[in-house]
C-alpha positions in Angstrom: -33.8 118.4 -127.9 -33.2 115.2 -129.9 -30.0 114.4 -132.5 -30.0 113.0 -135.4 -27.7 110.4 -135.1 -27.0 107.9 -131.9 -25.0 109.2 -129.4 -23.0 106.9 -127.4 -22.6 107.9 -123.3 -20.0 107.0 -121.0 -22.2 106.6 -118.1 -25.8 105.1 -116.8 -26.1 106.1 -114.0 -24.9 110.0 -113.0 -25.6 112.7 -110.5 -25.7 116.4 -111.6 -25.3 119.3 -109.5 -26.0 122.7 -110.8 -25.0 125.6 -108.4 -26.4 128.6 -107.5 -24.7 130.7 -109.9 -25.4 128.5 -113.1 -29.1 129.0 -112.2 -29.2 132.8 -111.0 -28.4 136.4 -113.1 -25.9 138.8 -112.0 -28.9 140.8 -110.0 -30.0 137.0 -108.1 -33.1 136.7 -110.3 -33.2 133.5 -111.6 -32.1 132.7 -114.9 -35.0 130.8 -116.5 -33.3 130.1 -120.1 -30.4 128.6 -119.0 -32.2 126.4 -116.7 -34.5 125.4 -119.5 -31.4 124.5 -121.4 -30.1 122.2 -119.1 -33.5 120.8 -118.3 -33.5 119.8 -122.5 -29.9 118.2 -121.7 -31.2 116.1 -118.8 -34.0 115.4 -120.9 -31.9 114.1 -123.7 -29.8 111.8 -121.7 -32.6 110.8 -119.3 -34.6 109.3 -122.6 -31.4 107.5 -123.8 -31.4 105.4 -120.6 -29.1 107.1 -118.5 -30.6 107.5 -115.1 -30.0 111.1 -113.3 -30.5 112.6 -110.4 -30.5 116.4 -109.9 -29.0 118.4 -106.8 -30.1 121.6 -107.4 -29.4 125.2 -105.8 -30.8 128.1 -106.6 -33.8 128.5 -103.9 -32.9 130.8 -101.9 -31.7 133.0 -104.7 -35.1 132.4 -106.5 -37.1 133.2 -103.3 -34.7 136.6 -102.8 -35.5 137.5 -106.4 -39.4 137.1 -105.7 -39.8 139.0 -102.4 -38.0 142.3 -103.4 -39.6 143.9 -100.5 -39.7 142.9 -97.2 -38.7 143.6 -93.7 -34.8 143.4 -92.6 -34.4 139.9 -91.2 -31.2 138.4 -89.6 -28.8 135.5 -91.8 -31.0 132.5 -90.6 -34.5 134.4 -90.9 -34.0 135.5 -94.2 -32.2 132.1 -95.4 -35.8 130.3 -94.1 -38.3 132.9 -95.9 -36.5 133.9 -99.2 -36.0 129.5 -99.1 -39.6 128.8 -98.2 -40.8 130.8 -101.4 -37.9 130.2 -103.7 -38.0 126.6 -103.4 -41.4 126.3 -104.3 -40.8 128.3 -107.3 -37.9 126.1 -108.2 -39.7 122.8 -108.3 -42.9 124.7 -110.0 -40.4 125.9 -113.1 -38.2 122.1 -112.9 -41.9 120.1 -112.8 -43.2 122.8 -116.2 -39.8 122.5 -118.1 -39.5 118.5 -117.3 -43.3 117.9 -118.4 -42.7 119.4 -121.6 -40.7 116.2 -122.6 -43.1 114.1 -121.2 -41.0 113.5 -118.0 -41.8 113.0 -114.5 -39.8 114.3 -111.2 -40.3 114.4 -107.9 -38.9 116.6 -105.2 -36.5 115.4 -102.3 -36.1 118.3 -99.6 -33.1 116.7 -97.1 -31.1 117.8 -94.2 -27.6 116.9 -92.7 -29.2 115.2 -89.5 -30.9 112.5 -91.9 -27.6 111.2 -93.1 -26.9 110.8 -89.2 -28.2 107.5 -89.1 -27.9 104.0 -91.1 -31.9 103.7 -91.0 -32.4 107.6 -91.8 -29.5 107.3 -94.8 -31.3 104.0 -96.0 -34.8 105.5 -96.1 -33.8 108.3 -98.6 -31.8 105.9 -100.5 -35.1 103.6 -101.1 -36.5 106.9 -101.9 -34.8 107.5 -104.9 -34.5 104.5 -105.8 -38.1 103.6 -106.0 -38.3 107.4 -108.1 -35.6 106.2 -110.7 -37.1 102.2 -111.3 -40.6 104.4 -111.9 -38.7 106.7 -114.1 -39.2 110.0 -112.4 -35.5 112.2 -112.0 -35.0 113.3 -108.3 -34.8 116.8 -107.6 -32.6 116.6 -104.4 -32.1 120.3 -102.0 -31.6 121.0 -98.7 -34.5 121.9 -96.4 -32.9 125.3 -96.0 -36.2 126.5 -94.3 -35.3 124.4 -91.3 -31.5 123.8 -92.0 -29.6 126.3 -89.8 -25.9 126.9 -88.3 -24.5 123.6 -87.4 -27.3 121.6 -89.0 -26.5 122.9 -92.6 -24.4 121.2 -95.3 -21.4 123.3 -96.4 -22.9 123.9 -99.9 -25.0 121.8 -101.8 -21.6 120.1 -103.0 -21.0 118.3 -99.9 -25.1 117.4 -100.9 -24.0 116.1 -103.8 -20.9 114.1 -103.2 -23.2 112.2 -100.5 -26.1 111.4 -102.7 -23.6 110.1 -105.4 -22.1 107.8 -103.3 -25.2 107.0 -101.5 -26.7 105.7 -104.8 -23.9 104.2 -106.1 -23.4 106.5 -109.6 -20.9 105.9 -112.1 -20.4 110.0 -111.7 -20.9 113.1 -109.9 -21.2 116.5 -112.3 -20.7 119.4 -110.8 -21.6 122.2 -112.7 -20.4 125.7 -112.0 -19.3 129.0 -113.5 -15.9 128.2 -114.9 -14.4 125.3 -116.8 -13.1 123.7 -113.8 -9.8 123.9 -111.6 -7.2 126.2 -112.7 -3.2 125.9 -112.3 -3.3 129.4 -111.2 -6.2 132.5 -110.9 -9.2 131.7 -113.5 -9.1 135.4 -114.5 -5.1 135.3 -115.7 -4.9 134.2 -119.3 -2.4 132.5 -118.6 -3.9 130.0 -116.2 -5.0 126.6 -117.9 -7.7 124.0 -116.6 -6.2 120.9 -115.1 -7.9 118.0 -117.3 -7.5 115.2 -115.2 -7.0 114.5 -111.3 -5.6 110.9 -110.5 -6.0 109.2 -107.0 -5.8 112.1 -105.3 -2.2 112.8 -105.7 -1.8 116.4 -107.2 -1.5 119.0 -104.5 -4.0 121.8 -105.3 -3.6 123.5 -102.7 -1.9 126.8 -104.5 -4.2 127.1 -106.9 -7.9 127.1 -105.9 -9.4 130.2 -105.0 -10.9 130.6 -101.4 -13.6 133.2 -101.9 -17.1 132.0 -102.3 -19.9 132.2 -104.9 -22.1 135.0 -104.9 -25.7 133.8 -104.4 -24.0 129.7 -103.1 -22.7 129.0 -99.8 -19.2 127.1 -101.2 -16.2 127.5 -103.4 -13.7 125.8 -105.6 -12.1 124.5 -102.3 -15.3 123.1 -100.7 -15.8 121.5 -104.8 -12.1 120.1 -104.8 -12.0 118.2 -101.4 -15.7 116.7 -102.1 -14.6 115.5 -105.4 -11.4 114.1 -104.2 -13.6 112.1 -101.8 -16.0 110.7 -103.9 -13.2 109.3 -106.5 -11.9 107.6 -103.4 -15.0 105.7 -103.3 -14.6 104.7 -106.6 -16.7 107.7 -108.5 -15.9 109.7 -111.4 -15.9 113.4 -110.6 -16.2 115.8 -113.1 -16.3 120.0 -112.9 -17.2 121.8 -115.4 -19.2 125.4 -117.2 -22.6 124.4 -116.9 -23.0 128.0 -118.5 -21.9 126.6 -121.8 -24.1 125.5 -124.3 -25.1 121.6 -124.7 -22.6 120.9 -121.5 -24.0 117.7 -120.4 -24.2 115.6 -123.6 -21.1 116.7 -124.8 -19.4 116.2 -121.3 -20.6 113.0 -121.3 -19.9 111.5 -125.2 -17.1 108.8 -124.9 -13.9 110.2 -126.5 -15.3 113.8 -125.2 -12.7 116.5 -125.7 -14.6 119.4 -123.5 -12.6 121.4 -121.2 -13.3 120.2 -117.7 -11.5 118.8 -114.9 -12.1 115.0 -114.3 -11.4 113.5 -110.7 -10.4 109.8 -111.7 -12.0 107.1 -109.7 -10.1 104.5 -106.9 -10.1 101.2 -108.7 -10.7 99.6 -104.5 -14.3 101.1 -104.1 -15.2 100.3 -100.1 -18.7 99.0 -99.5 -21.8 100.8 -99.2 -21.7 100.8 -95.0 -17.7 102.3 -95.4 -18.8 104.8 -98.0 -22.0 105.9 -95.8 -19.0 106.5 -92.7 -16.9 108.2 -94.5 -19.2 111.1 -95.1 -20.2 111.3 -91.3 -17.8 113.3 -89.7 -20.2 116.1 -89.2 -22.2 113.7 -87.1 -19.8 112.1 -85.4 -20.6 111.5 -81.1 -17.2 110.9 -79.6 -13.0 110.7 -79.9 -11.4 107.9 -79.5 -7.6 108.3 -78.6 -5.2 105.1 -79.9 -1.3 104.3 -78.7 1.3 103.7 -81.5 1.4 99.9 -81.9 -2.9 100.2 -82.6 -2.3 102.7 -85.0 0.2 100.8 -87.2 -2.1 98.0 -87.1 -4.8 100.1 -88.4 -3.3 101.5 -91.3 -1.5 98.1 -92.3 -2.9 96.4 -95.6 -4.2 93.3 -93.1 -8.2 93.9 -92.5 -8.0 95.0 -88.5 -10.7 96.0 -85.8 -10.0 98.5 -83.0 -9.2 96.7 -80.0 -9.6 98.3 -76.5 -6.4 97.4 -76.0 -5.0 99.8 -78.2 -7.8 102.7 -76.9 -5.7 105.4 -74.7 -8.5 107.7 -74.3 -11.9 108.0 -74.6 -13.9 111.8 -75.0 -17.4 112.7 -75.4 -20.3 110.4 -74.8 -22.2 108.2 -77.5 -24.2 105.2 -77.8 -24.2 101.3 -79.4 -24.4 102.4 -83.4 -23.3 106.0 -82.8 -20.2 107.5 -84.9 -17.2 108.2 -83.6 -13.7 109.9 -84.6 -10.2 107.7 -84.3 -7.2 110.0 -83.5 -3.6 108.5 -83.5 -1.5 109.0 -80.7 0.3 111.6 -82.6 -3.9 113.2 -82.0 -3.8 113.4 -85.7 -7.0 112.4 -87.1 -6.8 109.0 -89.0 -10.6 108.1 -89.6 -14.0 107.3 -88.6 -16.0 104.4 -87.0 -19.5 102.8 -86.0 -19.1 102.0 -82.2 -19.6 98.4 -81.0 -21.0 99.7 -78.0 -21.6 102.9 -75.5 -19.2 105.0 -74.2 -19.5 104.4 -70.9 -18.5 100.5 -71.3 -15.8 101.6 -74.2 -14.3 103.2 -70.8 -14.7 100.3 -68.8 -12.4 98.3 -71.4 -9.4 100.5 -72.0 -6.5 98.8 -72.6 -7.9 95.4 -71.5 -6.8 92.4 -73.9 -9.4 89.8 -75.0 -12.3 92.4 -75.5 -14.7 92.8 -78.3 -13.9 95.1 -81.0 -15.1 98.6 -80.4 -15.2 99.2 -84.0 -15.6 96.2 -86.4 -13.3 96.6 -89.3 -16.5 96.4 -91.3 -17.4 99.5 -89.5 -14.2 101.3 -90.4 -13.2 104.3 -92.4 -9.5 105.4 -92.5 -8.1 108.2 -94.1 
């Protein structure tokens, strides 16, 4: 796909999501024009300069489409065999479509456990980065064939919203079925797309439909709360049709007038180490329990550490470097922290003055 004239972009540096039902027909065969199309869109914006990134879905649903027959398998058997084929046949088409422009990419299976850890989180990031200075686009999934129950990402949104703020992109475009998020039911004429989403603020809560995609594991909710996060870290967020035609390019032209809702970005963007916490709930180790007078300090604008002073309780057991939740003493969640050191000296120091910090404020994500 090439224009005619020069096409100015907003961003350099983006990730894209497409979801499982951008990618899949009605009957959960996959739905190989449309992801040609959008394969000429990357394409096109991948030869201006921009560097991309892919998250892509649709494996499972490709692999279900392939193996019409086969024996009747429980949720986590069939999720690992219809996976095992249907992510192979995803890459196969992505690596055909991308090589008819001349363009290289490379596949990067991932699993929730690997953003556990600084070291693991740093690895992947390399990763990619070493794939996008070589000029090769990153086809990021998860490893559903060995992803199950509690080691599974939500949806491949909550995918996404990690990998974009683990390689520091400009934006995150999450592509799905409708134009974005509605100020009421997407099928009543009457609802209208909300254009723009500032800092958070706009309470959502009444409009975004709960039920889930039908070949995906997440919804508009799961989409909304992932996208909320990421512009907190300083991240446009854009949702939009990637079922309409030339989506990308035209999403992206500055002074573009598409239909989409846009997640405006923090102007305070916290540092890579604070953004890598903040997505690590899921693996977090242990509670820790502060009194009143630690959590005002906390969430004053001074830069503070957590103080064992200020620790009430301790639950759970974790180790030098492990995550850990903060709860107020309200036990209202307030944020999440690197531990200083193990649980069993954390307990040794509660409420003494004059100790080390049990979580640096470098270490700190609030809320």
């Amino acid at each position: 796909m090439k224009n005619e004239k020069s096409v100015l972009y907003q961003y350099k540096r983006i990730a894209v999501k497409i979801g499982s039902n951008v990618l899949t027909r009605k009957d959960g065969t996959l739905d190989i024009t449309r992801m040609s199309a959008l394969v000429d869109q990357i394409a096109e914006l991948h030869k201006s300069g921009i560097e991309i990134i892919l998250i892509s879905s649709g494996a499972v649903a490709s692999g279900r489409s392939e193996l019409k027959e086969h024996k009747k398998l429980d949720a986590v058997s069939s999720r690992q065999l219809f996976s095992a084929v249907g992510q192979a046949k995803l890459i196969n088409r992505y690596y055909e479509l991308f090589r008819e422009h001349g363009i290289s990419c490379g596949q990067v299976l991932t699993m929730k456990e690997n953003f556990a850890t600084r070291r693991h989180y740093l690895n992947q990031k390399h990763c990619m980065d070493i794939m996008l200075e070589n000029n090769v686009i990153p086809i990021v999934n998860e490893n559903d064939t060995i992803s199950v129950t509690e080691l599974m990402f939500t949806d491949n949104d909550e995918l996404s919203g990690l990998i974009a703020t683990m390689m520091d992109m400009e934006a995150l475009i999450i592509l799905s079925n409708i134009d974005g998020i509605y100020n009421g039911s997407p099928d009543d004429p009457k609802s209208t797309v909300i254009t723009e989403i500032k800092n958070g603020k706009n309470d959502l809560s009444s409009y975004i439909q709960t039920h889930k995609s039908s070949f995906g594991r997440g919804g508009m909710l799961t989409k909304c709360n992932i996208a909320r996060k990421v512009a907190d870290e300083g991240i446009t967020v854009i949702i939009a049709n990637g079922k309409k035609d030339n989506i990308l390019p035209d999403l992206l032209q500055i002074g573009s007038k598409m239909v989409c809702t846009r997640f405006l970005p923090s102007s305070k963007a916290p540092s890579s180490v604070k953004k890598w916490i903040a997505h690590s709930a899921g693996f977090a180790k242990g509670e820790i329990y502060i009194n009143q007078c630690a959590t005002e300090m906390l969430l004053s604008p001074k830069a503070i550490s957590l103080l064992p002073i200020g620790i009430t309780q301790i639950i759970g057991d974790f180790e030098k470097g492990d995550i850990v939740r903060i709860f107020n003493h309200k036990n209202e969640a307030i944020g999440l922290g690197r531990a200083s050191f193990d649980s069993n000296k954390a307990r040794k120091l509660i409420g003494q003055q004059g100790a080390k910090p049990l979580i640096h404020y470098d270490y700190l994500y609030l809320d």
